[in-house]
DRENDODO-161470 format. One record per residue: residue in three letters; x, y, z of N, C-alpha, C in turn. Coordinates in nm, 3 decimals, padded with zeros to 5 digits, m for minus. Example, Ala and Ser with C-alpha at 12.3 -4.5 7.8 and 13.67 -1.06 7.14 Angstrom:
BEGIN
+-----+---------+---------+---------+---------+----------+---------+---------+---------+---------+
! res !  n.east ! n.north !    n.up ! ca.east ! ca.north !   ca.up !  c.east ! c.north !    c.up !
+-----+---------+---------+---------+---------+----------+---------+---------+---------+---------+
! ALA !  01.319 ! m00.569 !  00.780 !  01.230 !  m00.450 !  00.780 !  01.320 ! m00.330 !  00.780 !
! SER !  01.285 ! m00.225 !  00.708 !  01.367 !  m00.106 !  00.714 !  01.290 !  00.003 !  00.787 !
+-----+---------+---------+---------+---------+----------+---------+---------+---------+---------+
***
This chain:
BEGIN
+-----+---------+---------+---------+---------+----------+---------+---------+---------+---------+
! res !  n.east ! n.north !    n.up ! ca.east ! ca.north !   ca.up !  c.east ! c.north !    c.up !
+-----+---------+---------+---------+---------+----------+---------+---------+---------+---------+
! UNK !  01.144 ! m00.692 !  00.916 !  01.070 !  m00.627 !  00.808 !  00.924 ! m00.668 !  00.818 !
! UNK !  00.854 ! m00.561 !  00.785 !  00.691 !  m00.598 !  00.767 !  00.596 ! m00.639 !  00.676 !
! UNK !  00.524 ! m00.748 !  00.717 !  00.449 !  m00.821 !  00.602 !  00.381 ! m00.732 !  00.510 !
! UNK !  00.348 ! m00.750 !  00.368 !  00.277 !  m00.694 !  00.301 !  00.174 ! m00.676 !  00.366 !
! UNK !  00.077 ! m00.733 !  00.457 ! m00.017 !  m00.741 !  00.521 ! m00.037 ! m00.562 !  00.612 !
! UNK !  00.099 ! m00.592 !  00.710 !  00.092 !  m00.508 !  00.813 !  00.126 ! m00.373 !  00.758 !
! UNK !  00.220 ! m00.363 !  00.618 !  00.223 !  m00.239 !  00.545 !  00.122 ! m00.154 !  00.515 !
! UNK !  00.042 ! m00.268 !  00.453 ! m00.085 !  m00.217 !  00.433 ! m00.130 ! m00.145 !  00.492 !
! UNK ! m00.205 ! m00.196 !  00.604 ! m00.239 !  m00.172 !  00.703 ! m00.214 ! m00.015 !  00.774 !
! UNK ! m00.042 ! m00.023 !  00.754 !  00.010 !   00.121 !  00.786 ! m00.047 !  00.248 !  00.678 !
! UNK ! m00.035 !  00.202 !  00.615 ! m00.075 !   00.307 !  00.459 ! m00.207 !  00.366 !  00.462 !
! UNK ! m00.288 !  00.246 !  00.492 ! m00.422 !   00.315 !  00.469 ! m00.457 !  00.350 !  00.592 !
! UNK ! m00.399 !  00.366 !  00.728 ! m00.429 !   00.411 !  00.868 ! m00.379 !  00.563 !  00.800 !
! UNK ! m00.266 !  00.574 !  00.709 ! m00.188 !   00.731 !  00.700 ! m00.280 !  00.793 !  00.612 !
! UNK ! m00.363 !  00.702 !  00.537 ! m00.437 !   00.772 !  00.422 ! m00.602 !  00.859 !  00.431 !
! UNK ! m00.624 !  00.774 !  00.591 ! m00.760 !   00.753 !  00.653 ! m00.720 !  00.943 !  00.731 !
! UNK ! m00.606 !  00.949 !  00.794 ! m00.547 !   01.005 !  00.878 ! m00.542 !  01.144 !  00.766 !
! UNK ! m00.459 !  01.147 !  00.686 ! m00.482 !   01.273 !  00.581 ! m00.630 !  01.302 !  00.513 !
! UNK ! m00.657 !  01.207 !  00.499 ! m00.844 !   01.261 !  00.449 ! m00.916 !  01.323 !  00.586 !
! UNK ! m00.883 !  01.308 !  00.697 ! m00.928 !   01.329 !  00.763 ! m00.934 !  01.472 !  00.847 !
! UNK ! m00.832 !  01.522 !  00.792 ! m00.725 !   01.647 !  00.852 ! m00.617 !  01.627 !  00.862 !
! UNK ! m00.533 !  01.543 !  00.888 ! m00.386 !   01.516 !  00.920 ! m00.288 !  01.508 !  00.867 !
! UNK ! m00.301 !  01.578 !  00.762 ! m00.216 !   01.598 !  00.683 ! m00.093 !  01.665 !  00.722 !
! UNK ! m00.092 !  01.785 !  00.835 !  00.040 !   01.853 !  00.884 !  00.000 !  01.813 !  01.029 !
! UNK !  00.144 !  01.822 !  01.098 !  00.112 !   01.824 !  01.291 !  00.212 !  01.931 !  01.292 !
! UNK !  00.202 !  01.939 !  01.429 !  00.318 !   02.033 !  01.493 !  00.406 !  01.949 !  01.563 !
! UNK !  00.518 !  01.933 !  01.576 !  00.598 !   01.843 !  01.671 !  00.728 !  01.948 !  01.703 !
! UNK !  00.739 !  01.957 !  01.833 !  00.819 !   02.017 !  01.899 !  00.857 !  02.127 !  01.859 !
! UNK !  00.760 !  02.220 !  01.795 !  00.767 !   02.363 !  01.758 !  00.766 !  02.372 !  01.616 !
! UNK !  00.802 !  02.273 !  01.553 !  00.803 !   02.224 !  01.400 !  00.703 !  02.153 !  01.295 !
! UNK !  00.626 !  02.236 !  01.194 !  00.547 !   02.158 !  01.131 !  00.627 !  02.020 !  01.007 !
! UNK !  00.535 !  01.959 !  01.063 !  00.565 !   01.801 !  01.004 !  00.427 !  01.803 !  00.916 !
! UNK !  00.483 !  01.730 !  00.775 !  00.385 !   01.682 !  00.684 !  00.445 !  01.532 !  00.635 !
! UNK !  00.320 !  01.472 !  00.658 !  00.324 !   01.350 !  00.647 !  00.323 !  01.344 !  00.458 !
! UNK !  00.345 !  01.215 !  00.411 !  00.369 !   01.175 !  00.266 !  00.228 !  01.198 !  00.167 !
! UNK !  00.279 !  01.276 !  00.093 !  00.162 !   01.299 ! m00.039 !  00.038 !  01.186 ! m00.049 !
! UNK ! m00.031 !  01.205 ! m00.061 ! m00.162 !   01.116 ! m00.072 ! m00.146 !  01.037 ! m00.198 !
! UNK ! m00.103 !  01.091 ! m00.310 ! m00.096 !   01.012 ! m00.411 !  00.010 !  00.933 ! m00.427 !
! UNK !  00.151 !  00.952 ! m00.334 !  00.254 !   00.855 ! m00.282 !  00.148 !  00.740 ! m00.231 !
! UNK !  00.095 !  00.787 ! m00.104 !  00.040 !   00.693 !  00.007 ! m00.064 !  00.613 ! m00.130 !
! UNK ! m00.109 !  00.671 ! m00.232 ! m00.230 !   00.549 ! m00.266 ! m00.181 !  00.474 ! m00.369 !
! UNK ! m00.033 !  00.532 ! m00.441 !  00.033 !   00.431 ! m00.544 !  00.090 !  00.309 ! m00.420 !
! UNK !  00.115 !  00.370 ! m00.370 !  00.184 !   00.233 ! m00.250 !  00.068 !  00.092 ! m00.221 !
! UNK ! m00.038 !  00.170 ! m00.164 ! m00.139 !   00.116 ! m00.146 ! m00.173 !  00.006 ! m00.212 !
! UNK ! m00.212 !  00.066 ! m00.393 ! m00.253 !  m00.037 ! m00.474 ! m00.159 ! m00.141 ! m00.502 !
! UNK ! m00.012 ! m00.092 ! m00.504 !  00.075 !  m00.197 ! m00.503 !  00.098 ! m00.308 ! m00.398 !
! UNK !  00.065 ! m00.250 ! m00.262 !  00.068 !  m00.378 ! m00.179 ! m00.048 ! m00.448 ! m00.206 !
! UNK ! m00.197 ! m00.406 ! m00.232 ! m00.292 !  m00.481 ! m00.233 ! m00.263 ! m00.557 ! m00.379 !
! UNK ! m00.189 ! m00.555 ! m00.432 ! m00.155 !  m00.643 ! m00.574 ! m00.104 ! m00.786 ! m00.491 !
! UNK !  00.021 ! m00.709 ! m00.440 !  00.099 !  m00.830 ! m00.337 !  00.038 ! m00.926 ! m00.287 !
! UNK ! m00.056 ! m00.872 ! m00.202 ! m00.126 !  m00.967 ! m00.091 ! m00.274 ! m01.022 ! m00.191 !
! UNK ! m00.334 ! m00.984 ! m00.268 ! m00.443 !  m01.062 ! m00.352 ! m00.306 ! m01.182 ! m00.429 !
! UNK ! m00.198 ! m01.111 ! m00.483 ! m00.104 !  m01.265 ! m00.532 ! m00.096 ! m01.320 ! m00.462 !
! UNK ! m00.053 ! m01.329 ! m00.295 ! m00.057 !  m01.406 ! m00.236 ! m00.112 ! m01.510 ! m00.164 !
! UNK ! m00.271 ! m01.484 ! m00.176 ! m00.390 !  m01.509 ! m00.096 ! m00.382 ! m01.675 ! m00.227 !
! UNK ! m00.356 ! m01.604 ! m00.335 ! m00.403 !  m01.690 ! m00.458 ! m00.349 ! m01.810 ! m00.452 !
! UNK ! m00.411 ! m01.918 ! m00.491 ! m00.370 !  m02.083 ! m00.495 ! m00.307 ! m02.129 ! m00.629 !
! UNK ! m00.297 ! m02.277 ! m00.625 ! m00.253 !  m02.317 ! m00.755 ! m00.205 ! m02.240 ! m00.857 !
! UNK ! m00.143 ! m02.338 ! m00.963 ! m00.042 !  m02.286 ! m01.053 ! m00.084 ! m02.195 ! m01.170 !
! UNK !  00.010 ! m02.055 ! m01.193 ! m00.073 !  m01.971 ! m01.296 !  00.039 ! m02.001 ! m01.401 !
! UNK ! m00.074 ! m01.995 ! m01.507 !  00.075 !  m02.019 ! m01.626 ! m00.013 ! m01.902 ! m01.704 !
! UNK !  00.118 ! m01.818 ! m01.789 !  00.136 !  m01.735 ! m01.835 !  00.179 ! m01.761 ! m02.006 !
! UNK !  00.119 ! m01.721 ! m02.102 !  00.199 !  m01.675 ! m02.201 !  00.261 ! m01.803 ! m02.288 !
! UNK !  00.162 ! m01.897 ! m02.256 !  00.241 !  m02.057 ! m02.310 !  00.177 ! m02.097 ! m02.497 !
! UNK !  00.217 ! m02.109 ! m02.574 !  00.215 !  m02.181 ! m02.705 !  00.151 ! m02.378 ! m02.707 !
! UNK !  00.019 ! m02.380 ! m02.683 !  00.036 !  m02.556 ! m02.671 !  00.023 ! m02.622 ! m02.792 !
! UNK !  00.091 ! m02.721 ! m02.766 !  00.154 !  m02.818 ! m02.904 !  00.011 ! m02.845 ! m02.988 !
! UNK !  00.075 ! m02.868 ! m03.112 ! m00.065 !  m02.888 ! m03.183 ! m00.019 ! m03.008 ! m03.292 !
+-----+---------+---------+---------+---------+----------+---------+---------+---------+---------+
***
């Protein structure tokens, strides 16, 4: 399986690739359309969520009540 990293990576090569024209090919007599753009950019933002959590250090605390 592929790192959040290299997903990435894939996504926005497909996204670069449809803005660009590439949105349909022909393959072996058959038109092929690659995945909706707005698929490809919800994906997107979600891996770049992944990998900025991951980059991140030390401990996050969430949602805590401190004693008083």
């Amino acid at each position: 399986m592929q790192t959040p990293e290299e997903q990435l990576t894939e996504i926005q090569t497909a996204i670069s690739q449809i803005i660009t024209g590439a949105q349909e090919v022909w393959y072996n007599g058959q038109r092929v359309r690659k995945a909706d753009l707005a698929t490809l950019e919800n994906r997107e933002n979600t891996l770049l969520r992944r990998v900025r959590r991951k980059s991140r250090s030390g401990i996050r605390v969430r949602n805590i009540t401190p004693y008083e």
